[in-house]
C-alpha positions as CSV (number, residue, x, y, z in Angstrom):
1,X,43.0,117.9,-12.7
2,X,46.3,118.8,-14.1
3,X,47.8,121.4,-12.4
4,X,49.0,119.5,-9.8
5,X,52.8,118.3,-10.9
6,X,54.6,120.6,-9.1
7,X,52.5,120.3,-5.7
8,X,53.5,116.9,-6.0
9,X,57.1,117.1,-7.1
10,X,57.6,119.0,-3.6
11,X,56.1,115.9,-1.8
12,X,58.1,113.4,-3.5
13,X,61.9,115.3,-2.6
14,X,60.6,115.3,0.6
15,X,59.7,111.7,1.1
16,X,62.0,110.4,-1.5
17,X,64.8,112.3,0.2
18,X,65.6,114.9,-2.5
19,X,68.1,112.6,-4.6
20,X,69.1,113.4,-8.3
21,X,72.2,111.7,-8.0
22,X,74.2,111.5,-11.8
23,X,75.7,108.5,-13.2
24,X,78.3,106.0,-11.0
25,X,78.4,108.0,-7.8
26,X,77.1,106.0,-5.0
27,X,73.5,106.4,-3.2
28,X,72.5,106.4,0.8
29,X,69.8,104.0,-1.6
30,X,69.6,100.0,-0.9
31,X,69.8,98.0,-3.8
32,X,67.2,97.6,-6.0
33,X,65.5,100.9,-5.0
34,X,64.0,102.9,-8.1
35,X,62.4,106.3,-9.4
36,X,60.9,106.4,-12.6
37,X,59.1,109.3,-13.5
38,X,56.7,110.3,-16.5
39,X,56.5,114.2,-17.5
40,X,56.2,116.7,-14.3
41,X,54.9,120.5,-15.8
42,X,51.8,122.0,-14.7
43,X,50.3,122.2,-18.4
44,X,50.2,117.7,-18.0
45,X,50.7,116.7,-14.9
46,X,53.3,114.4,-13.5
47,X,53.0,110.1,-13.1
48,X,56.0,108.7,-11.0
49,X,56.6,106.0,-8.7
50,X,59.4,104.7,-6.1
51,X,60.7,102.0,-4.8
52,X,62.6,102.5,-1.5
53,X,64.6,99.0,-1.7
54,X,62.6,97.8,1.3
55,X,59.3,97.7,1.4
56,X,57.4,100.8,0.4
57,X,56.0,101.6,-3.4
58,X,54.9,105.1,-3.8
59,X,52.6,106.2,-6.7
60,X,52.5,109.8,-7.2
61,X,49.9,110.8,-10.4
62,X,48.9,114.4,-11.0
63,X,46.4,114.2,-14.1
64,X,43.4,112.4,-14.2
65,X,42.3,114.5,-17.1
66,X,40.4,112.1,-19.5
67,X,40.4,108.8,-16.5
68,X,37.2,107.2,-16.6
69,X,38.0,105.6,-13.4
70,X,40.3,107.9,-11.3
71,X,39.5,111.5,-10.2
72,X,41.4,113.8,-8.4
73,X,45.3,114.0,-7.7
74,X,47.7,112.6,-5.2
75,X,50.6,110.1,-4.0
76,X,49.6,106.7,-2.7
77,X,51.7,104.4,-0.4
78,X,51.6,100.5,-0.1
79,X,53.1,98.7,2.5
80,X,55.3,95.3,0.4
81,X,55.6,92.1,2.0
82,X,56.4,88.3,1.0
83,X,55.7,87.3,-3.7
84,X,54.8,91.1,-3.7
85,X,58.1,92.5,-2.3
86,X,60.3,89.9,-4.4
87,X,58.4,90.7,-7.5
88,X,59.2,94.7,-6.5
89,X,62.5,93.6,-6.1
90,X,63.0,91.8,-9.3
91,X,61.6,95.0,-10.8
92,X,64.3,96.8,-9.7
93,X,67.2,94.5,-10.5
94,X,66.2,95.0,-14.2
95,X,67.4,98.6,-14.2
96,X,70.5,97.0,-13.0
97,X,70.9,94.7,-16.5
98,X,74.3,95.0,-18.5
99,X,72.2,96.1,-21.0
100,X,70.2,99.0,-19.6
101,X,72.5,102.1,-20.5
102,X,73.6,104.7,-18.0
103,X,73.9,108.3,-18.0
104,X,72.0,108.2,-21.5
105,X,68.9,110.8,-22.0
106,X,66.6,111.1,-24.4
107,X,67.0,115.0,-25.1
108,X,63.2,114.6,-26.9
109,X,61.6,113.3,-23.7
110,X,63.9,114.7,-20.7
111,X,61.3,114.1,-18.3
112,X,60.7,110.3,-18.9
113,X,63.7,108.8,-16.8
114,X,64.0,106.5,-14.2
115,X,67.2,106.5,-10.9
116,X,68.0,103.1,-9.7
117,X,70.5,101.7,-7.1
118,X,72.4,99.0,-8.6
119,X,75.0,96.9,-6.5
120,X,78.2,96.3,-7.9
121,X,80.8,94.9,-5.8
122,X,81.0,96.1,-2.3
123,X,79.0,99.6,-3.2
124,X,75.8,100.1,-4.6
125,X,75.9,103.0,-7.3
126,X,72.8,105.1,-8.9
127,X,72.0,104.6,-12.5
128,X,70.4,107.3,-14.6
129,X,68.9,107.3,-17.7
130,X,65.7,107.7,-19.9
131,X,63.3,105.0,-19.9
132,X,63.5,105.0,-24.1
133,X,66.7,102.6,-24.2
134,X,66.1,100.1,-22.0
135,X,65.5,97.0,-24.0
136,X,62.1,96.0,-24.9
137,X,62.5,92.1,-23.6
138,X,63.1,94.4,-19.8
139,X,60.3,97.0,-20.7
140,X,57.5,94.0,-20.7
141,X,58.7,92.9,-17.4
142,X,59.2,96.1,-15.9
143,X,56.0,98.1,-16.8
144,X,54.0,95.0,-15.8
145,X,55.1,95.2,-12.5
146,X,54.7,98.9,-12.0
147,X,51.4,99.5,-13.6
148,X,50.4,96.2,-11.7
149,X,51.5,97.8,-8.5
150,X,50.4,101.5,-9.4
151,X,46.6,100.7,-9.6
152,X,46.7,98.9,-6.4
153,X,48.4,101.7,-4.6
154,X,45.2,103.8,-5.8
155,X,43.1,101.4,-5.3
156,X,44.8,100.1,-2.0
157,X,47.4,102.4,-0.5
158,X,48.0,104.5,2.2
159,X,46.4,108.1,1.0
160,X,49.6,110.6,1.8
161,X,47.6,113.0,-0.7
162,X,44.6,113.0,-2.2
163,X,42.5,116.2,-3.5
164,X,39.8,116.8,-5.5
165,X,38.0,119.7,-6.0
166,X,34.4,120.1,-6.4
167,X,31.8,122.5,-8.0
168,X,29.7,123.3,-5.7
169,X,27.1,125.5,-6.9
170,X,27.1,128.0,-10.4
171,X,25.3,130.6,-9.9
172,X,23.4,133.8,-12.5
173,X,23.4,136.9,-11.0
174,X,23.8,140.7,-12.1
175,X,24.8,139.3,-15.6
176,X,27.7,137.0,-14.2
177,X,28.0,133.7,-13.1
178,X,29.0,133.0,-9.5
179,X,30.9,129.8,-8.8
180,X,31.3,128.1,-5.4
181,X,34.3,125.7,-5.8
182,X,35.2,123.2,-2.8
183,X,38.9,121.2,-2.7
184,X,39.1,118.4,-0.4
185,X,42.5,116.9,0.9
186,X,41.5,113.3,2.3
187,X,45.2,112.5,2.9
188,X,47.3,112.2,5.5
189,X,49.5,115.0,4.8
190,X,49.1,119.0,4.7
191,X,49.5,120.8,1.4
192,X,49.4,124.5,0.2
193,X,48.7,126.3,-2.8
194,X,47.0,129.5,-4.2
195,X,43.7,129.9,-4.3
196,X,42.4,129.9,-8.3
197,X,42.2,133.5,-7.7
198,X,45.5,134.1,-7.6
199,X,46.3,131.4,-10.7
200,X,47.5,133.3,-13.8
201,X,45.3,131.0,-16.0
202,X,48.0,130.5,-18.4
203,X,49.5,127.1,-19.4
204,X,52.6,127.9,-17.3
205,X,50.5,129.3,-14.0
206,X,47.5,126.6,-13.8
207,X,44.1,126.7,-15.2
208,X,40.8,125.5,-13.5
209,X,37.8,125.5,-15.3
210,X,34.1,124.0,-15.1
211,X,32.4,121.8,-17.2
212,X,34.1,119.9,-20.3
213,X,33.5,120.0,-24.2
214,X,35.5,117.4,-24.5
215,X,36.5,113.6,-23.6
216,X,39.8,112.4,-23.7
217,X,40.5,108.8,-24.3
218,X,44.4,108.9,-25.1
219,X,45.5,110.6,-28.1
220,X,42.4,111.1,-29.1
221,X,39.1,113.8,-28.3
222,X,35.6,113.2,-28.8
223,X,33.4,116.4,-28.8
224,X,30.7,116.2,-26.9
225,X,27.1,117.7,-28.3
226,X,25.7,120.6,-26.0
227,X,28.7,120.6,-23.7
228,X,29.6,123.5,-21.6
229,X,32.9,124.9,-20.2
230,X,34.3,128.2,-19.0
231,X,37.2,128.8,-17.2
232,X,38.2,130.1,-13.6
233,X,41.5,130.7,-13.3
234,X,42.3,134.3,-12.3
235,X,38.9,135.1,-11.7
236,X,38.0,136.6,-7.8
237,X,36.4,134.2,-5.2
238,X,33.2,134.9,-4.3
């Protein structure tokens, strides 16, 4: 599922509070909270995760396109305490380094950027800038910790959202196939969207399809032999 980065984008302004505060202005944020977020379009998804500063990690993914061992889409929460908090913490402080720029974007990959709260002095101030130039001796450190702390909030965490849809039943009738198609939310949370009906089934509007011709293992696509796939999108329930 791919289609899903907006949907999710909503969540996280509400939960993370909405902030997209620019260079050395201060932040309602503790020190050592964090956003970092990966892409966000409906054509690939959206990855992201936040720190609050306390003791919440969020993990928000919306493509699992390709993911041997996720399905579905949603955000995740896990509750920090005691090695795990300080090792969040520490996390954070790197954004913080003298040498991780702020207010520097990478106008290639807009998308990939990270917000931190930073203390300096007697205020703590929001850092932004893309994930590109922080130093390579901080990336190690810092992507450890996340994708460490990511796959337990999937594994572990608190489901805020989680949907998956389902094929149901495909049906050959009157020269045209029938397909049943079932989302689940198992979450905690209410969402909302159009019904694939009303989709547009262009990259921009969301595409939902069955069956696959092909697997994805990173950059690269393996054709499967006698695969099927059509797709959905804009097509009327039934």
């Amino acid at each position: 599922m791919k289609w899903f980065g907006l949907l999710i984008w909503s969540l996280l302004i509400v939960i993370f509070g909405g902030n997209c505060v620019m260079a050395k202005n201060t932040t309602t944020w503790p020190a050592s909270a964090f956003l970092v977020r990966w892409g966000g379009d409906m054509q690939y998804g959206s990855r992201e995760v936040f720190f609050d500063g306390k003791n919440k990690f969020y993990f928000a993914l919306g493509d699992t396109e390709g993911q041997e061992n996720r399905t579905g889409v949603g955000v995740f929460e896990l509750d920090l305490k005691n090695a795990d908090l300080a090792e969040m913490k520490a996390a954070g402080a790197l954004f913080c380094d003298k040498d991780v720029p702020d207010g520097k974007v990478d106008l290639s990959q807009p998308q990939v950027t990270f917000q931190a709260a930073c203390q300096e002095g007697r205020e703590v101030i929001e850092k932004y800038s893309s994930l590109k130039f922080i130093p390579d001796r901080l990336q190690d450190q810092l992507y450890s910790t996340v994708t460490k702390f990511q796959n337990r909030a999937w594994v572990e965490g608190a489901k805020l959202i989680k949907l998956d849809f389902y094929t149901e039943k495909v049906e050959h009738k009157d020269g045209a196939f029938i397909v049943s198609v079932r989302f689940k939310n198992s979450g905690r949370k209410e969402i909302k969207f159009k019904t694939p009906d009303q989709w547009t089934g262009n990259q921009v509007g969301g595409q939902l399809g069955v069956g696959s011709r092909t697997k994805i293992m990173g950059s690269n696509r393996e054709k499967l032999a006698d695969a099927w796939a059509f797709d959905l999108a804009g097509k009327k329930n039934t």
